[in-house]
C-alpha positions in Angstrom: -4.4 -37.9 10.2 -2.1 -40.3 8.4 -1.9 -38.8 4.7 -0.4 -41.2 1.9 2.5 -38.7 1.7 3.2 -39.2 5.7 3.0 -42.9 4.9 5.4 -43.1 2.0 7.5 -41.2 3.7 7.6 -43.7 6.5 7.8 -46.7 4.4 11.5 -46.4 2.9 10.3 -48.8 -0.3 8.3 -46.4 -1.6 10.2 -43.9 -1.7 11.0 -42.0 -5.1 7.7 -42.2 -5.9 5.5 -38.8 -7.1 4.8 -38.1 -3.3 8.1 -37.5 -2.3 8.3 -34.4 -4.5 7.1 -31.0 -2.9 4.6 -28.7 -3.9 4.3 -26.3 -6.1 1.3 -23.5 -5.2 1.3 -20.9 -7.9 -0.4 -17.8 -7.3 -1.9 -16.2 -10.7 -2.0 -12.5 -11.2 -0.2 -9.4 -12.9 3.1 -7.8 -11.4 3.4 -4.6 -9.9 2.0 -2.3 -7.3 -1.2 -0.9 -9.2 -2.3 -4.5 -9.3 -2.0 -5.4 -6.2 -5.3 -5.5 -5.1 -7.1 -5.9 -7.7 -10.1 -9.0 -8.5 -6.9 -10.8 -11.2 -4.5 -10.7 -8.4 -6.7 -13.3 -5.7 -4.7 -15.8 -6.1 -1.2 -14.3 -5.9 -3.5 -13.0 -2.4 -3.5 -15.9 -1.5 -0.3 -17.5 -2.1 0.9 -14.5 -0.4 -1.0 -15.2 2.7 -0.3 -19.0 2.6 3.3 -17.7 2.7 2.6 -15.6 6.0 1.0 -18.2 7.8 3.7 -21.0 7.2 7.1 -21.7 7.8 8.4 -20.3 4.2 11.9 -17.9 3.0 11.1 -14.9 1.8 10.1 -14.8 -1.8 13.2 -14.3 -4.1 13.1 -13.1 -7.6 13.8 -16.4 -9.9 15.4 -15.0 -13.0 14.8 -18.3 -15.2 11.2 -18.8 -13.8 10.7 -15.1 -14.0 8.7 -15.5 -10.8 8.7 -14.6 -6.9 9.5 -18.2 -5.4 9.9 -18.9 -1.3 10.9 -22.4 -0.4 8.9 -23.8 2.7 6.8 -25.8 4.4 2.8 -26.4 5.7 3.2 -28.3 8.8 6.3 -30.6 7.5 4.7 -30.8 3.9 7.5 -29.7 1.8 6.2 -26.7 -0.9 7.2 -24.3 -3.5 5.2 -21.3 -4.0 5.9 -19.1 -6.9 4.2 -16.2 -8.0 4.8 -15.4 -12.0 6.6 -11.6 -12.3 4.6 -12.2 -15.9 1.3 -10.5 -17.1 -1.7 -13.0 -16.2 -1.6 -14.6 -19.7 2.2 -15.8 -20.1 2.0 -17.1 -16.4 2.4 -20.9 -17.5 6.5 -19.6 -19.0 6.9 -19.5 -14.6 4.9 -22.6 -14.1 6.8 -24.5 -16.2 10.4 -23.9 -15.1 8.9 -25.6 -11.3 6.7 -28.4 -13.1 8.5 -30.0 -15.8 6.3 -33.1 -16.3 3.0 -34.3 -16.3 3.9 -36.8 -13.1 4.8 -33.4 -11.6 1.6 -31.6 -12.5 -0.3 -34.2 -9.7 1.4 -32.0 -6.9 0.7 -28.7 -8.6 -2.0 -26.8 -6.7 -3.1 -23.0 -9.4 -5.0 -20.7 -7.4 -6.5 -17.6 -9.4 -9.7 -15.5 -9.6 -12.3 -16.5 -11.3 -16.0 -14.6 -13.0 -17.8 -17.4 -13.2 -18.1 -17.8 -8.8 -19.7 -15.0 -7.3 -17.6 -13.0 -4.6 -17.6 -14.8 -1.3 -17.5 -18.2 -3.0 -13.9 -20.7 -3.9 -13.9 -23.9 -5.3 -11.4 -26.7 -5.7 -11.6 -28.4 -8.7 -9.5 -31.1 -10.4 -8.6 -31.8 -14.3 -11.1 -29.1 -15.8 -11.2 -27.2 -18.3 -9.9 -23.0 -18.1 -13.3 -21.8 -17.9 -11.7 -18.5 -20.6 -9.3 -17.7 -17.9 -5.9 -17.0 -19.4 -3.5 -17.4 -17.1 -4.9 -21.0 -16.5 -5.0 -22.0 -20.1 -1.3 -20.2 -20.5 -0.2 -22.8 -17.9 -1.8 -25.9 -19.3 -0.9 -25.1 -22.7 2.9 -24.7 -21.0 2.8 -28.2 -18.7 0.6 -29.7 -21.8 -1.6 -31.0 -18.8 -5.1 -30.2 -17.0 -4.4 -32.6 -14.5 -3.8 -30.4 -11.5 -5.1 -29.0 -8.9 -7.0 -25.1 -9.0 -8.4 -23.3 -6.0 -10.6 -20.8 -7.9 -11.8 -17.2 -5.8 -15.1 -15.8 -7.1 -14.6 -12.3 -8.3 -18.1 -11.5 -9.7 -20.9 -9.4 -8.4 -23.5 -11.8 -7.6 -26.7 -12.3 -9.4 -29.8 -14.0 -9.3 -29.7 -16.8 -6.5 -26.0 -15.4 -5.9 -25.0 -17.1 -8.8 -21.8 -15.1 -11.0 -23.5 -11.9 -12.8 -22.5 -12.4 -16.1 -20.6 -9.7 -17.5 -21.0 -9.8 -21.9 -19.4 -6.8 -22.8 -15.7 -7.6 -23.0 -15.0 -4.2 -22.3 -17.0 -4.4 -18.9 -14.9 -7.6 -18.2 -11.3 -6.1 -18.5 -11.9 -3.2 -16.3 -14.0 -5.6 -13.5 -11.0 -8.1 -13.2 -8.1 -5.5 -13.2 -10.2 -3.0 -10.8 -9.7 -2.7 -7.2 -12.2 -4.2 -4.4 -15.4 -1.6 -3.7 -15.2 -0.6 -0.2 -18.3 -2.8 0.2 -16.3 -5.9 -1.4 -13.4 -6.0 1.0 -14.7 -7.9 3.7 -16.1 -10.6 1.6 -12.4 -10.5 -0.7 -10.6 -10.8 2.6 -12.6 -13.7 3.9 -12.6 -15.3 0.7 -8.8 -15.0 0.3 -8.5 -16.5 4.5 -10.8 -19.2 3.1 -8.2 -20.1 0.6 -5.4 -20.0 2.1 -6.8 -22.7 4.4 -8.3 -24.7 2.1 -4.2 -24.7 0.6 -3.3 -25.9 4.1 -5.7 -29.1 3.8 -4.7 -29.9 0.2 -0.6 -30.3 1.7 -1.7 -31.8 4.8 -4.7 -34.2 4.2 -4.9 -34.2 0.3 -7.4 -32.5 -2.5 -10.7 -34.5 -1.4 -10.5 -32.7 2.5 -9.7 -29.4 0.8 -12.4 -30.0 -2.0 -14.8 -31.0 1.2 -14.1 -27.4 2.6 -13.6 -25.3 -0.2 -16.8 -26.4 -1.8 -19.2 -26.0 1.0 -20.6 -22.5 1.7 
């Protein structure tokens, strides 16, 4: 498939233009071993695993992004994936040292966890709002855009319908999203992850609506 970034990058008079930039796929969740696999850290799961299935560096420690960064690529698409060395809530500080304009934001892909998709579910999404979640509205506040790209993972027990339980006790919230998969959770967590990482793959190589397309159906 011919993607508009292939074809500007064929057509030498278009060059310059926003497609010729890379990537950047940031991967939201807290530093630190105890966090590692816990429901806030999906998305750096993710990233991670995007990392390990593509041609990247290994992921150096940015002092002025205060982030893990690799340099790379997904199939000749250049990319940039950073993971914030920040707690969840000052992750746009990271974000913003890699995107440093709105015109940038269009190639900025924010995956993260999300309680308001049931586990076993992701979803692409475009432009919207945080949702709550602060690590997302810590990086729009920071790029003073929502115009990007976010893969969200469902973290939630499922309900009714296997819609997102919802949780109304903050209390209950905290210790949900910073507590480790159940036993009984890992299988769907690990699929779900898998599933992102290779909707990330279609979003470099054949753009947002062939990774919204698969993301978005169950």
């Amino acid at each position: 498939m011919l993607t508009l970034r292939k074809y500007f990058a064929l057509h030498g008079s278009l060059r310059g233009t926003i497609w010729r930039m890379a990537l950047v796929i940031v991967g939201l969740g807290n530093p630190g071993k105890e966090y590692e696999t816990t429901r806030h850290n999906a998305g750096r799961s993710a990233v991670e695993l995007v990392a390990k299935n593509n041609d990247f560096d290994e992921f150096v420690f940015n002092k002025t992004a205060n982030a893990l960064v690799a340099k790379g690529a997904i199939e000749g698409e250049n990319a940039t994936l950073v993971l914030p060395e920040t707690m969840m809530n000052a992750s746009g500080k990271a974000v913003s040292t890699v995107v440093k304009s709105v015109k940038a934001a269009k190639n900025l892909l924010v995956i993260h966890d999300d309680l308001d998709l049931p586990l076993g579910t992701i979803k692409m999404v475009f432009g919207r709002g945080s949702g709550g979640h602060k690590g997302v509205e810590s990086v729009m506040r920071s790029i003073k855009t929502k115009d990007f790209a976010r893969l969200r993972i469902g973290v939630a027990p499922a309900g009714k319908k296997n819609q997102a339980k919802k949780l109304k006790d903050e209390e209950k919230v905290i210790k949900l999203v910073i507590g480790k998969w159940k036993p009984a959770e890992e299988a769907s967590a690990k699929k779900s992850i898998k599933k992102a990482a290779e909707a990330t793959r279609l979003f470099a190589t054949s753009g947002i609506d062939a990774a919204t397309m698969f993301a978005n159906t169950r």
